[in-house]
N, C-alpha and C positions, 0 to 999 in steps of 0.2 A: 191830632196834635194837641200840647198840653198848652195850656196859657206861657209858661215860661220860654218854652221852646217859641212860641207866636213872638214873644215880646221879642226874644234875641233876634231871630228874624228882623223884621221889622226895625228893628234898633242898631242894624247893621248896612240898613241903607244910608250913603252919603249924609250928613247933616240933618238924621233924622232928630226927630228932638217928642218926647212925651210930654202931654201935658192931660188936665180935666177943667178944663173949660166950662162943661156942659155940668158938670157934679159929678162924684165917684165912682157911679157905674159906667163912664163914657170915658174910657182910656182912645185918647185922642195923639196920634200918630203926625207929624208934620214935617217937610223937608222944605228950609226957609221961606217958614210963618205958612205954610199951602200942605191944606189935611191930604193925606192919601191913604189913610188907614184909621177906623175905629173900630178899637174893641171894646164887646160889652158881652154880656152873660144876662141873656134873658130867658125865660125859666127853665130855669136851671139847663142851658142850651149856650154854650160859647159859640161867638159870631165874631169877624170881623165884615164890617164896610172898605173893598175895595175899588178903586176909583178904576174905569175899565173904558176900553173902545167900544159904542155903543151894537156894532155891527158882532167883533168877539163876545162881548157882554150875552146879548142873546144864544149865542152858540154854545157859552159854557154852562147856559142853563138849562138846554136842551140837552145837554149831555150829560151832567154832574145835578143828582136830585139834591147836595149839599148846596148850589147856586141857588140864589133867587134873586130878585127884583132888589136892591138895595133900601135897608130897610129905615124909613123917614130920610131917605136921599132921592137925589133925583132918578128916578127908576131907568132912565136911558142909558147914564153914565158911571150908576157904581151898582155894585154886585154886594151882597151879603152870601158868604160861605160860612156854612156852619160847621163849625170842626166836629164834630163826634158820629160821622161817617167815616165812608172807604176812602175819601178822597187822598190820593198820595201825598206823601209832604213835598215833592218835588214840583207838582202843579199847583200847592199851596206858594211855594216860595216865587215857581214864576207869576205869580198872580201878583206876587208882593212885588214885583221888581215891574211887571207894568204897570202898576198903579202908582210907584212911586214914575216910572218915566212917563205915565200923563199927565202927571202933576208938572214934572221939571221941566217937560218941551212948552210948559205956557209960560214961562219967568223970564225975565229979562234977560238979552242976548249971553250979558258979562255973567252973569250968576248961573243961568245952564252951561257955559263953555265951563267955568271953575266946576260943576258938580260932572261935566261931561267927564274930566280930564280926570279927578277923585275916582269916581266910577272904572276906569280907563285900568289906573292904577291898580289899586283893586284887585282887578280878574289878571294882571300881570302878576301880581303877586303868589295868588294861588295856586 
């Protein structure tokens, strides 16, 4: 998957918002102010940090040699996929849609109901 295509992804979750926090090479991913995705390009190897179940988290690294341990994140709870493998773009984007819903099920009741119902909308639409 190409960085633009990553970015659109990503940039189509609920109130997702970009920022670089960290400096230029840390494109930093967040759905109301809560990271669930960082991309970064280290050598010369595009990566995102996605925020994962720690229980799936191991599963999709035993499965996919693009997964690994999350890289300077907590290694139980995010994954680093490295795009310039097999990995389909379809298990790339569900990756992106549970890392943004373990971000959202830990926010306050009133701002996951509003992102639940966004979300909701959404997949009616399409």
């Amino acid at each position: 998957m190409k960085r633009s295509a990553l970015e659109t992804l990503l940039l189509s979750q609920p109130h997702a918002q970009e920022s670089y926090p960290f400096g230029e090479q840390w494109q930093v991913f967040k759905a109301k102010g809560k990271i669930f995705a960082i991309v970064a390009e280290r050598e010369k190897r595009l990566s995102v940090n996605l925020k994962c179940d720690p229980i799936e988290a191991q599963m999709l690294r035993d499965i996919f040699p693009e997964v690994t341990a999350g890289y300077h994140m907590n290694k139980r709870h995010w994954n680093t996929v490295h795009l310039d493998g097999e990995l389909p773009p379809g298990e790339i984007a569900r990756m992106v849609e549970h890392s943004w819903q373990q971000v959202i099920r830990k926010l306050k009741k009133t701002d996951r109901q509003q992102l639940t119902l966004l979300t909701a909308r959404r997949k009616d639409q399409l």
